[in-house]
DSSP file (Angstrom, degrees, kcal/mol; ACC not computed):
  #  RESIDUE AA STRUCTURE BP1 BP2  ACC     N-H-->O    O-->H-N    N-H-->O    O-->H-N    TCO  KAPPA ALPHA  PHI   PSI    X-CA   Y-CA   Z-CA
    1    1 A X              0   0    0      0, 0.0     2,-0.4     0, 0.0    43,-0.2   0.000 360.0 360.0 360.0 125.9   56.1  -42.3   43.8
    2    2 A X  B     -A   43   0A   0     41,-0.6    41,-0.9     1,-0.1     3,-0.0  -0.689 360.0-171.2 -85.2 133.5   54.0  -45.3   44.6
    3    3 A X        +     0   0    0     -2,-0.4     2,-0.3    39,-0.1    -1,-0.1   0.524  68.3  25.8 -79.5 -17.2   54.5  -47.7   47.5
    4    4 A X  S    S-     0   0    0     39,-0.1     2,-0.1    38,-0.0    37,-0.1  -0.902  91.2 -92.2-142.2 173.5   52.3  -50.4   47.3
    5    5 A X        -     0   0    0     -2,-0.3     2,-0.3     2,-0.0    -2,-0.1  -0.390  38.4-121.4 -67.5 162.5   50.5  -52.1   44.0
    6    6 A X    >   -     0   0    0     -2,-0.1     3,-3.0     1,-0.1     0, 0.0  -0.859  31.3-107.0-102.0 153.6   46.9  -50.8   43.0
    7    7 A X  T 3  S+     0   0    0     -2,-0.3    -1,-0.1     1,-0.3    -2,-0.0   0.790 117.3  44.8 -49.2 -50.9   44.5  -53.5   42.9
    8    8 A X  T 3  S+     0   0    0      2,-0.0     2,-0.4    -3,-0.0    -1,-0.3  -0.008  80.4 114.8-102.1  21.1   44.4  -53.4   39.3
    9    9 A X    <   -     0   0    0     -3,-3.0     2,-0.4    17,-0.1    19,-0.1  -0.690  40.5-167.2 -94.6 160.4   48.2  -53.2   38.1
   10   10 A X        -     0   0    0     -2,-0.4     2,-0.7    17,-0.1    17,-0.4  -0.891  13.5-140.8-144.2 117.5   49.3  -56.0   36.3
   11   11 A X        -     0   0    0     -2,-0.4    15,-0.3    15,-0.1     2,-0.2  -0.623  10.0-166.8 -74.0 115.0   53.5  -56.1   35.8
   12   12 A X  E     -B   25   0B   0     13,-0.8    13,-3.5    -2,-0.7     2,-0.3  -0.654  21.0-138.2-103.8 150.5   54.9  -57.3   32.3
   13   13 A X  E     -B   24   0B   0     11,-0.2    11,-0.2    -2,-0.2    -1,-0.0  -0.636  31.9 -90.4 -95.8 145.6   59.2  -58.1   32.8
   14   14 A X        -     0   0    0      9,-0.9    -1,-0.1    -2,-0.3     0, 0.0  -0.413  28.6-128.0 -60.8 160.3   61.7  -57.0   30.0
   15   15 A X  S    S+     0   0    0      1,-0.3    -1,-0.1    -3,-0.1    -2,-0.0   0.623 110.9  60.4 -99.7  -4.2   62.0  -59.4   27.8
   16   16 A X  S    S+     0   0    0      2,-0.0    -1,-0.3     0, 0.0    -2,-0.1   0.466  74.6 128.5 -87.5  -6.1   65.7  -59.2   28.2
   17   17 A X        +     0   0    0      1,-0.1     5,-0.1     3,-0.0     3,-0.1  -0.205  25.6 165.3 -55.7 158.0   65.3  -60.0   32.1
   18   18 A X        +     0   0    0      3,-0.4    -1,-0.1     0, 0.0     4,-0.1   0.375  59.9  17.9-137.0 -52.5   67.8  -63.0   33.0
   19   19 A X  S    S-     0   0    0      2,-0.5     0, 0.0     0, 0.0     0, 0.0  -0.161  97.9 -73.3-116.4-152.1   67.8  -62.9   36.4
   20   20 A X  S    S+     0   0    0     -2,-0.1     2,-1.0    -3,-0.1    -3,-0.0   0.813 112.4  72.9 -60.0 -33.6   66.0  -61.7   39.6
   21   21 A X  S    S+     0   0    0     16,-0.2    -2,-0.5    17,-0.1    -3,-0.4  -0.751  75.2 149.3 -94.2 110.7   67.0  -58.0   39.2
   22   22 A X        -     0   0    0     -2,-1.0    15,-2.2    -5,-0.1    16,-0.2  -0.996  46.3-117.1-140.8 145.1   64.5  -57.7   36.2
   23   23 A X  E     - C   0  36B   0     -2,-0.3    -9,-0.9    13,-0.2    14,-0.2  -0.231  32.3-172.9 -45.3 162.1   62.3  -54.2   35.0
   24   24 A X  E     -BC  13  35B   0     11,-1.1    11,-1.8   -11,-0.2     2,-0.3  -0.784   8.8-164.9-159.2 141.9   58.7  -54.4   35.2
   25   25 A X  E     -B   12   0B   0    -13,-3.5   -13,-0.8     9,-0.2     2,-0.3  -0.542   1.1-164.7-106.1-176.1   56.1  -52.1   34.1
   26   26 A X        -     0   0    0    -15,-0.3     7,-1.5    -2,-0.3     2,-0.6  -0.893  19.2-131.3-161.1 134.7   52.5  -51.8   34.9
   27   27 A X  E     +D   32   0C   0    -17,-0.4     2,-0.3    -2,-0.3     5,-0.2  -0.745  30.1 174.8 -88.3 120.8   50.0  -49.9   33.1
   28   28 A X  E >   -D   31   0C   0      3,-2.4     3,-0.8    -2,-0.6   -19,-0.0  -0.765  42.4 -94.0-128.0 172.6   47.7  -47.6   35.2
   29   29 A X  T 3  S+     0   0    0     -2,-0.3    -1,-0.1     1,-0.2     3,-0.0   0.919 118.2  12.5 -15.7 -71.6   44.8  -44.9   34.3
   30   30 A X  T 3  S+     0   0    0     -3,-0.1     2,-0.3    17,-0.0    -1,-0.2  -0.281 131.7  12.7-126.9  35.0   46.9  -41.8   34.3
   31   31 A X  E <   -D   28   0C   0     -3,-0.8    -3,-2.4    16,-0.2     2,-0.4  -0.987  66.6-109.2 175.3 175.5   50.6  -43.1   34.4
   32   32 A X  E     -DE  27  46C   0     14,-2.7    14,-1.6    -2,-0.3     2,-0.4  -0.974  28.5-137.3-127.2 147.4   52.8  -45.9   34.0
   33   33 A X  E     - E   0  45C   0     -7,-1.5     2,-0.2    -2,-0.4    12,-0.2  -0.966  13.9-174.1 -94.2  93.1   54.8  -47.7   36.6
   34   34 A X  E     + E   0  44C   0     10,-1.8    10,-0.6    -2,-0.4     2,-0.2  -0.675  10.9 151.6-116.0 160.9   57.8  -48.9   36.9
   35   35 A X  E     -C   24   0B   0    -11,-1.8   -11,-1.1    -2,-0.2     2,-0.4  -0.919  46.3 -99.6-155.9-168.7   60.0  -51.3   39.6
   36   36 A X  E >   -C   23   0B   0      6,-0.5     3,-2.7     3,-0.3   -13,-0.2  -0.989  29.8-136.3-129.9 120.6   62.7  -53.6   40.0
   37   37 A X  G >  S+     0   0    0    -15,-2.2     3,-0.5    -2,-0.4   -16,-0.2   0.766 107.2  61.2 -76.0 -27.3   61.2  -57.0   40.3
   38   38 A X  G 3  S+     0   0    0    -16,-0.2    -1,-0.3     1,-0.2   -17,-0.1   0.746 118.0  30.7 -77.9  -0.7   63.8  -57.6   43.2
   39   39 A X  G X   +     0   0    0     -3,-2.7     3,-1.8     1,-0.1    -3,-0.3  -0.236  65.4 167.6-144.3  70.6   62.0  -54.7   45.0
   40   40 A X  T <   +     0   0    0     -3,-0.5    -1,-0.1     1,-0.4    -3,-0.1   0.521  56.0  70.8-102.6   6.8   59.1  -54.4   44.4
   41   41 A X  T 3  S+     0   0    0      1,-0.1     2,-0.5   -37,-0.1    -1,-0.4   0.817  88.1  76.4 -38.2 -35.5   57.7  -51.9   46.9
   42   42 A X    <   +     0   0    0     -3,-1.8    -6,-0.5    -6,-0.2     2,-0.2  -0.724  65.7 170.2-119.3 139.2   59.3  -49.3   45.6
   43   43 A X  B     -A    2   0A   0    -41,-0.9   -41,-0.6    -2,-0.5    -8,-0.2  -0.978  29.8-139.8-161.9 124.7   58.2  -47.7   42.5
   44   44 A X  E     -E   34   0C   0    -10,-0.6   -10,-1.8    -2,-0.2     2,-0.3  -0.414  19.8-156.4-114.9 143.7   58.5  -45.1   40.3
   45   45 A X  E     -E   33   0C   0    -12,-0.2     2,-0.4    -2,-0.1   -12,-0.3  -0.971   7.7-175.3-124.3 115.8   55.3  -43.1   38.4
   46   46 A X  E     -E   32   0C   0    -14,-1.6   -14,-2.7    -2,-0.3     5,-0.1  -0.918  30.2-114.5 -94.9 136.2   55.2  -41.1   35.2
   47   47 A X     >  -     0   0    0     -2,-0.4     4,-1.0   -16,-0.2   -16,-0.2  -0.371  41.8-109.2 -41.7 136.5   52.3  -39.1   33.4
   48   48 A X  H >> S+     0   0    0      1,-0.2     3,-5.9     2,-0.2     4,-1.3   0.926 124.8  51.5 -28.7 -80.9   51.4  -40.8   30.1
   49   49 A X  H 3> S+     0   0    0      1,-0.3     4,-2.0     2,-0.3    -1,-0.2   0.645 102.6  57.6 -76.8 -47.5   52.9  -37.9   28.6
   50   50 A X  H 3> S+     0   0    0      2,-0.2     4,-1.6     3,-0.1    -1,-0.3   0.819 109.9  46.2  -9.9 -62.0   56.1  -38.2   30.6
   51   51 A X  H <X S+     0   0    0     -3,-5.9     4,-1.5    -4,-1.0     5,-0.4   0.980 106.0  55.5-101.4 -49.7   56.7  -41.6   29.5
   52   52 A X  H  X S+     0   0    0     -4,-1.3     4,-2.3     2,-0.2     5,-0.2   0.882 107.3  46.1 -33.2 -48.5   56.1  -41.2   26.0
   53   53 A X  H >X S+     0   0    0     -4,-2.0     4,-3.5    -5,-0.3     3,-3.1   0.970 111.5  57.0 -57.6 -72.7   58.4  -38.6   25.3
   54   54 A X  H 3X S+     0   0    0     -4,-1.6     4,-1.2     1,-0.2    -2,-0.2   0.762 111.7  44.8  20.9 -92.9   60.9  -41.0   27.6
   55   55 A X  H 3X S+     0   0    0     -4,-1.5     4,-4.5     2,-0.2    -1,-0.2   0.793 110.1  54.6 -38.7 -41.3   60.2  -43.8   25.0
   56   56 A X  H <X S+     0   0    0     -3,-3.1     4,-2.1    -4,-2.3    -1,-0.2   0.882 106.8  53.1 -82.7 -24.1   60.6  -41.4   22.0
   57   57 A X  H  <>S+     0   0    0     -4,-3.5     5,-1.6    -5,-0.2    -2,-0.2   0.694 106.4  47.2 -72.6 -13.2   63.8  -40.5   23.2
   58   58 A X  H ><5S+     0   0    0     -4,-1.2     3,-0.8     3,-0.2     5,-0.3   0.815 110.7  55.7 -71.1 -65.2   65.2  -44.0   23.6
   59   59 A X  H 3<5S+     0   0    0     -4,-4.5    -2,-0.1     1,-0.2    -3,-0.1   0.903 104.0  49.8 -30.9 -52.7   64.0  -44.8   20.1
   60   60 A X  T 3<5S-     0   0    0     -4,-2.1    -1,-0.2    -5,-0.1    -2,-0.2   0.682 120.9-109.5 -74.8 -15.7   65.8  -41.9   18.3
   61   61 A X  T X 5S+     0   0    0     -3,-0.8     3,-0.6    -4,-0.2    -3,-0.2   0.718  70.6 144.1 107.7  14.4   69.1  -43.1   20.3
   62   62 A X  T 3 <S+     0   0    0     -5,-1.6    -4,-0.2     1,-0.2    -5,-0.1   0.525  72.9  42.9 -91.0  18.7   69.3  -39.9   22.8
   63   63 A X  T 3  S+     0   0    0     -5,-0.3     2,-0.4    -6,-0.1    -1,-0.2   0.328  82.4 117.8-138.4  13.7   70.5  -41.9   25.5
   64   64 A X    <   -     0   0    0     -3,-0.6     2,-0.0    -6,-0.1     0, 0.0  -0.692  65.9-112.9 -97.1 157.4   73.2  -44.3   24.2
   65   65 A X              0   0    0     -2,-0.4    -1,-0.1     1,-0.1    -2,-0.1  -0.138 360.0 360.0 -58.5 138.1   76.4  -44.2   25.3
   66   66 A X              0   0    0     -3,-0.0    -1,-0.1    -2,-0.0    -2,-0.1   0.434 360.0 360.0-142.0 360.0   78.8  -43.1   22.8
């Protein structure tokens, strides 16, 4: 888990964000990055590979609520 930004991250918001409490990702070498715009010390890192699968599971619907 990362604590502080790297020099070179640059955070895109959901596009659903509304308020303060908003995602944001960052794109890094060898991972991706994620925080909560109201906190934004604190931050979670996945391996590319990590977060793709992640992503492919969301597409196909293996995490809604039913």
């Amino acid at each position: 888990m990362a604590q502080t930004d790297s020099v070179a991250d640059v955070w895109r918001k959901s596009a659903r964000c509304e308020a303060h409490n908003c995602v944001e990702v960052a794109k890094r070498p060898d991972e991706i990055a994620i925080r909560n715009s109201a906190v934004p010390d604190t931050q979670l890192a996945f391996a590319r590979p990590a977060w793709a699968a992640f992503i492919s599971g969301v597409r196909a619907g293996q995490f809604d609520l039913r």
